[in-house]
N, C-alpha and C positions, 0 to 999 in steps of 0.2 A: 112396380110403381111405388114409390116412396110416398111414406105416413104420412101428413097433412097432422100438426100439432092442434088441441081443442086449442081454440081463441078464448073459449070462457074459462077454461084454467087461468091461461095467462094473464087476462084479467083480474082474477082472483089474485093471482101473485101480486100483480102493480097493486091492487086494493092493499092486500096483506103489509107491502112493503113503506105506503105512506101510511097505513096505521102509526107502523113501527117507529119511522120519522116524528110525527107527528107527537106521540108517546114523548120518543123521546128530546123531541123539542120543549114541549110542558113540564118533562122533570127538569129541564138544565134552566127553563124558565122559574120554577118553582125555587131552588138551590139559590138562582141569581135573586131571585127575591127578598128570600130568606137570610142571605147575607147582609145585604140593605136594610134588611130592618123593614121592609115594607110589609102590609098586610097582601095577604093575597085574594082574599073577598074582595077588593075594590077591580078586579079584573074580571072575576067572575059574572059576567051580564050575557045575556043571551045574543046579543047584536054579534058579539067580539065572541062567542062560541061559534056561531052561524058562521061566520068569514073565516075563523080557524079549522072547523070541520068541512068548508067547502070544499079542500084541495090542499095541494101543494104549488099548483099550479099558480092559484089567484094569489095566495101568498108570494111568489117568487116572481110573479108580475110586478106586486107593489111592491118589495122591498126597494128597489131601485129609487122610487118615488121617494117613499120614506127615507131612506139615506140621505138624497138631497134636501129633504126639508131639516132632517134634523144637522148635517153642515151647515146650513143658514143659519143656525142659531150654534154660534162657536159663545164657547165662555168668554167674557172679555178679560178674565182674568189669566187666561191664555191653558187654563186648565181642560181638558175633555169635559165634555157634557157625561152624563148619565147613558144617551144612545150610539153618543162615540166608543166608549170604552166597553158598553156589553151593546154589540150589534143587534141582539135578539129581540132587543126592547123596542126595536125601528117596528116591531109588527105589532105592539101594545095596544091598548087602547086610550081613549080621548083622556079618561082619567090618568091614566101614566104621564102623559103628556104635560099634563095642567101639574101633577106632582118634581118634573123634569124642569119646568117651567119654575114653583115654588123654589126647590135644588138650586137652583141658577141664582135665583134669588138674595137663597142667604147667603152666596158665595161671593155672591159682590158685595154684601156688608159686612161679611169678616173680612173682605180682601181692603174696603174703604176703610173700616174701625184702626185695621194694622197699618195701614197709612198715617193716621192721624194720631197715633200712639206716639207718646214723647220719646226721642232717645235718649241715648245715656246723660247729653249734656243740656238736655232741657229740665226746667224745671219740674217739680214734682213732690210728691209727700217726702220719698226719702232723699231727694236733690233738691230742699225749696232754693228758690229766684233770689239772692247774694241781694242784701239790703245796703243800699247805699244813702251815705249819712250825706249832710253836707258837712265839708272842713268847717264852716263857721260854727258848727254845735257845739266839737269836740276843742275842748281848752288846752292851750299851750302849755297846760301843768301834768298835763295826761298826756301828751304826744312826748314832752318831754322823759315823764317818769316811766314811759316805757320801750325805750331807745337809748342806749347810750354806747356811744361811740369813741373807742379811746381814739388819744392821739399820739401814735406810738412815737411819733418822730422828734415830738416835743418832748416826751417818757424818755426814750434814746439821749435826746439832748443834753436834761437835765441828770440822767446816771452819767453821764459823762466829765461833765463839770462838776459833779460830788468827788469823784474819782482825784482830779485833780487837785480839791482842798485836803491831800491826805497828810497827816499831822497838823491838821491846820486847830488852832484851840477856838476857833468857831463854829466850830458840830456840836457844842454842846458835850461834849466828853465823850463824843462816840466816834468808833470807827466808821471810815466812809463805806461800810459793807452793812453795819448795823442804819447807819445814819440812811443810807438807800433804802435800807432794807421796810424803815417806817413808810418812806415816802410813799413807795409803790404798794405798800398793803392799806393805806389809805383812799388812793386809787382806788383799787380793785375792790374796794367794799363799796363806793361809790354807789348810793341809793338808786340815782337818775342823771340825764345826763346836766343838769343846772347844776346839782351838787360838785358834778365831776369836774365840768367846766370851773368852777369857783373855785375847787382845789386845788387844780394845777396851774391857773394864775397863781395863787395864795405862794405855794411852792418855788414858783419861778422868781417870784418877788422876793420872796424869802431867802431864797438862794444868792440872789443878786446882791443884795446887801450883805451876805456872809462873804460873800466872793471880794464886794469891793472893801470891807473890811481886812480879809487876808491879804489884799493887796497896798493898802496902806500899812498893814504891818511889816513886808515885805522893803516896801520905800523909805521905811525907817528903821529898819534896821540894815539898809543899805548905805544909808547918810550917817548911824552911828560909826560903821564901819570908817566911812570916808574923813569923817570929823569926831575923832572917840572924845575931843573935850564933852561932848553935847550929854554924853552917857554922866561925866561927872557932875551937871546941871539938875540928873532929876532924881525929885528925893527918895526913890526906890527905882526898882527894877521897869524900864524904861518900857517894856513893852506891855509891861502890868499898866501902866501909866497912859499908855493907848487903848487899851483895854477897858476901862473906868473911863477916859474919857472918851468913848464913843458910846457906852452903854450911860454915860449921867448925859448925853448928848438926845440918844435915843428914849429916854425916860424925858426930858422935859418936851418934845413934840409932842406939841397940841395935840388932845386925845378928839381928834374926828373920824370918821369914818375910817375903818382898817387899811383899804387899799390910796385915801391920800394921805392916813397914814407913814407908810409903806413910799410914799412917793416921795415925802420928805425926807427921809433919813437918805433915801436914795440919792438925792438933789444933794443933802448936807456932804453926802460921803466925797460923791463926783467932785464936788469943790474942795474939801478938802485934799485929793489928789491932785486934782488940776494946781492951784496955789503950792503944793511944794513940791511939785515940779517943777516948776517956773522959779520958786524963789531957794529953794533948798533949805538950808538950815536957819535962812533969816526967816522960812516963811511964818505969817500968824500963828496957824496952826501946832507949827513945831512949837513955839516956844509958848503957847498955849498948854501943849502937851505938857511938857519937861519941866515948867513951873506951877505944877500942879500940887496943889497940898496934899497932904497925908489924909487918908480916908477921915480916920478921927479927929483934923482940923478941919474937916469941911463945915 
């Protein structure tokens, strides 16, 4: 007949074996603690010794309980709670709870604070809010003097038409390479754009009466050509004689203002072209010209 095993050993065994559990549930509790930064005195109460030394049994009844209370309370930051992420803590005590509770807490106002933090393109100490003026503040002398805009088309225009007065004795003694060459470094040192603007009228103007100057010398010395008695008429060299009389022309206009300055000589030139074209060697002009006295008889 077969032994019959003592039953109080084996009691003994189960006793021995939830020691052991139990052991070592407190050290991986203590470790979890210990990592957290928590003290471990606020667990230490006899209520929460009494329920842990009861069993394993009463413990593994309630953990189930405890699971579902502490998934009721999910972070809304979408983060695990404290009894999510170490299950062990579901068998804690009230105090654990109320510090899980606390946890939860500040994690919703670092998660609200990091909501409400500026981004990159809101304003801030080192990004302050772009101060806007009203245009009425700021003076047409200041928008001016800090903008200036060539106008290459009219710059083009005008080396173009230099180009074309070349040997003209209306540059002033210069070549149309030097003669350009002031024009555009004038430009280009331009202060603001008032300045710039006012100079390349000034230029244009300027140009325009050199041009319609070259071109009356041009029409008479196309009519000497045609009619050589006319050359015997004047008392020197006949284009010299053009010459003098366009600059004693341009010397007595009324000294006003530079650009209706500039307007009249332009006006005088235009008609004296227009008139000897029409009338050729009879016109005023010509014989204006060609009976012109000697510098030192004037």
């Amino acid at each position: 007949m077969a032994r019959k095993g003592n039953p109080i050993s084996v009691r003994n065994y189960q006793s021995i074996f939830i020691d052991i559990l139990i052991y070592l549930v407190l050290i991986s509790l203590s470790l979890t603690l210990i990592k957290l930064g928590i003290p471990i005195m606020a667990f230490c109460d006899s209520g929460d010794d009494s329920k842990i030394e009861g069993g394993g049994a009463e413990a593994s009844s309630s953990a189930p309980l405890q699971q579902g209370e502490a998934s009721s309370h999910t972070n809304p930051t979408g983060s695990p709670s404290l009894s999510e992420e170490f299950p062990i803590l579901r068998m804690a005590s009230p105090e654990l709870k109320e510090m899980e509770e606390q946890w939860r807490d500040e994690e919703d106002e670092r998660s609200s604070s990091a909501r409400e933090m500026p981004g990159p393109s809101d304003a801030g100490p080192s990004n302050p809010a772009p101060i806007s003026i009203p245009i009425s503040t700021i003076s047409q002398d200041t928008i001016w003097d800090n903008l200036v805009q060539k106008n290459f088309s009219l710059e083009a225009s005008l080396r173009n038409r230099v180009l074309r007065l070349k040997h003209s004795p209306f540059l002033l003694g210069k070549t149309v390479d030097q003669y350009w060459s002031d024009i555009k470094l004038e430009l280009a040192e331009a202060p603001s754009q008032r300045e710039y603007n006012r100079l390349i009228e000034f230029e244009n103007r300027d140009l325009l009466i050199r041009e319609l100057k070259h071109e009356s010398l041009t029409l008479l010395n196309k009519m000497l050509t045609e009619y050589p008695t006319l050359r015997e008429k004047a008392p020197y060299n006949p284009e010299e004689c053009l010459i003098d009389f366009l600059n004693e022309k341009e010397e007595l206009t009324p000294e006003w203002d530079p650009v209706k300055k500039d307007e009249q000589n332009i006006s005088l030139l235009k008609d004296i072209l227009r008139d000897c074209k029409i009338h050729g060697p009879k016109s005023y002009y010509i014989k204006e010209i060609l009976d012109a006295r000697l510098p030192w008889e004037r």
